[in-house]
N, C-alpha and C positions, 0 to 999 in steps of 0.2 A: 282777254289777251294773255299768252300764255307771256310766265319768268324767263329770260335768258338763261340759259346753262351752257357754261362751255367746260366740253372735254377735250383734252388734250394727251396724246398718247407718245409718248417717249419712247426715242428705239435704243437698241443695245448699246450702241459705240455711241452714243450720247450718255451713256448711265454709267457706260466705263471710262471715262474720261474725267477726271475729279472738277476741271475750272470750266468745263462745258455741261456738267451736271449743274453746277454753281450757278452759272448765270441764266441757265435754263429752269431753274425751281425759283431762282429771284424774280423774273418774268413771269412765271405762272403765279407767285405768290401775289404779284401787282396786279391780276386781274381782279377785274372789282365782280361782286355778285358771287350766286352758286356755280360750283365746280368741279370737275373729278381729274383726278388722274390718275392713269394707266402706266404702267410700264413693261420695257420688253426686259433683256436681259441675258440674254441669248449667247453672246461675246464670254460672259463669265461663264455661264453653265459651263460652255465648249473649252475656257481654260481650266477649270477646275476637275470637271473629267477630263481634260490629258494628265494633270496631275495626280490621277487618282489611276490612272491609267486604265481608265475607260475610251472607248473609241465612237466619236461622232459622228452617225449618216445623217445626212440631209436631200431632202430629194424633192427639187422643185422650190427650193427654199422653206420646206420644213424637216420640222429635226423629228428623226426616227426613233422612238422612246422604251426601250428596251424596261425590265424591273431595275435594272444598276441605273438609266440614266432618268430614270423617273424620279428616283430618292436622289438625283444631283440637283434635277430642275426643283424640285419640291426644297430644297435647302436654298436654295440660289433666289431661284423667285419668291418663296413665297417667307426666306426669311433676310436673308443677306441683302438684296437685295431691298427688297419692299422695307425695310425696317430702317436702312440705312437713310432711305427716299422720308418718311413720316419722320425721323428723327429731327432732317433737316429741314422739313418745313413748319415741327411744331418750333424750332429754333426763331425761324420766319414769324412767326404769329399765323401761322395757320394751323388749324385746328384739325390736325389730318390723321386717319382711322385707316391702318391697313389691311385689305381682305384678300382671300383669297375665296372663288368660287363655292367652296364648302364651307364660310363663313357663314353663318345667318339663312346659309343655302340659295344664295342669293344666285347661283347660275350655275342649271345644273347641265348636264350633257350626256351625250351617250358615246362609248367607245367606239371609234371610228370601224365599219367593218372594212374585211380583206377583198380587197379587188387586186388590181397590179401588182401595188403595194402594201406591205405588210408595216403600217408606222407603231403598232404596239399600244400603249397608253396616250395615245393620244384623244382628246374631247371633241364631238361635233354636239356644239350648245343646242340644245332642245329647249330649256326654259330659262327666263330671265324674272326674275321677282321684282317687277318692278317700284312695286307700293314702297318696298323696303327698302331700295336705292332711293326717292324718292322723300321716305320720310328722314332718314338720315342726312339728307341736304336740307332740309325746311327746318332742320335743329342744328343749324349752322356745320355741321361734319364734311369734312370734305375727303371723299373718298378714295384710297390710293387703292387701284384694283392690281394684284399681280394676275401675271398669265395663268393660272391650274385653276379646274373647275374640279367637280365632283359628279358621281353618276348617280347618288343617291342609294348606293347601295354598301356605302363604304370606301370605296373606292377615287384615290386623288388619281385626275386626269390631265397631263399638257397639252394646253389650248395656245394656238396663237394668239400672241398680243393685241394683231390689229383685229382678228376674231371678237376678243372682248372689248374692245373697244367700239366698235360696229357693234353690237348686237348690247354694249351698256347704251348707249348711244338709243338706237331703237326703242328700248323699255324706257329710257327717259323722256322721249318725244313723248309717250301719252301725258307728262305734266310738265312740260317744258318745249320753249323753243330750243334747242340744242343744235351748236356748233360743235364741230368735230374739227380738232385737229393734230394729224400726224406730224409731229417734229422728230425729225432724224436730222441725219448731218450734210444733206444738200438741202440746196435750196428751193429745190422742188422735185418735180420729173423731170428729169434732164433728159435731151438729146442734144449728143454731146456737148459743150459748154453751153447750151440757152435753152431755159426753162420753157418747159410748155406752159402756157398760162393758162390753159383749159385743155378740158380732157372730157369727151363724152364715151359714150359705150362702143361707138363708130369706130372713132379714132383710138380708141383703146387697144382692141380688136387688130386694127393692123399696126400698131406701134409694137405691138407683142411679134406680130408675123414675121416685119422686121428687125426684131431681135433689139432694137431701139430701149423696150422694155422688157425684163428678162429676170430670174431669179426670185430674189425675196421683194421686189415691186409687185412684183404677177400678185399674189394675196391682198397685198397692202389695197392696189387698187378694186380687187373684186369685191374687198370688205368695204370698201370706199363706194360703190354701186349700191353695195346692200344695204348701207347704212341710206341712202339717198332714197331709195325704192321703200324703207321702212319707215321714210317720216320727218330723218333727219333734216332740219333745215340745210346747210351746208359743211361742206366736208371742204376740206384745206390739206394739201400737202407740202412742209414747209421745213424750214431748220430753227435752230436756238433765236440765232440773230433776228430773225423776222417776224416772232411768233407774236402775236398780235396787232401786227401792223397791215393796215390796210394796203390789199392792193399789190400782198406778197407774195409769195408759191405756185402753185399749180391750183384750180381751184376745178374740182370734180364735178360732173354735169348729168 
């Protein structure tokens, strides 16, 4: 019988937020057992390049990665961010190691090619190392993943959040039972104010048609299929308040 692992993937306006970061790392820090966690970050990148005055495309809820907004996301995610996350949990007593995909080469990817759209530096994951994610939890490390992979040729790539999250998620399942869960700041999938408490691929499918589900959801749940189809025991959609409680969020099928 396989370890529990639970991962847990934090979204942007939950990391921008100082006393909803707070109480969302104290609740992940009380999960008992091995663990990881992911984060987005997304919210800063987008203020820091208006500050820099660079300009934000996003298309379908992902961000268009130009050489200028590649070197914002790579400072934001893989240090501002992610550093700020491991500081406060080794604070916690958790014993937290932050990576980014060209760390240890732990997830590597390949540049998205040009069809419709042209997204730039952006990663579509090809490998996940999983031994290595793996032996770094069995030696108590708990893993803080930012969003940038690498292609293995040099080159840092922006990958969606819930992308690495669903696909650490996957490579974990070969030595672990692993729960996924996305915390952002509803309480689930919402239509309009009441939670859908399940979500199959059916119902996915026309909650998108009818616009019900829309923008940066659209990823969230596809990575949330992939993760399910890859192994994953269960995937949860949920917020700060709820995260660990049974019986809370949207729960993927």
């Amino acid at each position: 019988m396989k370890q529990a692992l639970n991962i847990v993937k934090v979204g942007g306006a939950v990391v921008e937020d100082p006393q909803t970061l707070e109480a969302l790392l104290a609740r992940f820090a009380a999960i008992k057992g091995p663990k990881a966690l992911v984060h987005g970050g997304g919210r800063a990148a987008t203020r820091i390049a208006s500050q820099l005055g660079i300009e934000t495309r996003m298309v379908e809820g992902r961000r268009v990665t130009d050489e200028q907004m590649l070197d914002v996301v790579t400072m934001v995610y893989g240090g501002l961010v992610n550093k700020n996350i491991v500081a406060r949990l080794q604070a916690a007593g958790v014993n937290a190691l932050g990576l980014t995909g060209a760390d240890l080469g732990y997830m590597i990817s390949d540049k998205r090619p040009v069809t419709t759209v042209d997204y730039g530096w952006v990663g579509d994951v090809r490998e996940v190392n999983a031994d290595i994610l793996a032996d770094l939890v069995g030696r108590g490390v708990v893993p803080v993943l930012a969003p940038l992979t690498c292609d293995g040729k040099g080159h840092l790539l922006n990958t969606n959040a819930d992308t690495i999250a669903s696909q650490a998620a996957q490579a974990f399942a070969k030595h672990f039972d692993v729960t996924l869960t996305f915390c952002f700041e509803m309480p689930g999938v919402m239509d309009g104010d009441k939670v859908i408490s399940r979500i199959d691929r059916e119902t996915f499918q026309a909650l998108k048609a009818s616009g019900v589900v829309s923008g940066g959801m659209i990823p969230k749940l596809d990575n949330s299929f992939d993760a399910i189809a890859g192994g994953v025991s269960r995937v949860v959609i949920t917020n700060t308040e709820t995260l660990g409680t049974e019986n809370s969020g949207t729960v993927i099928e």
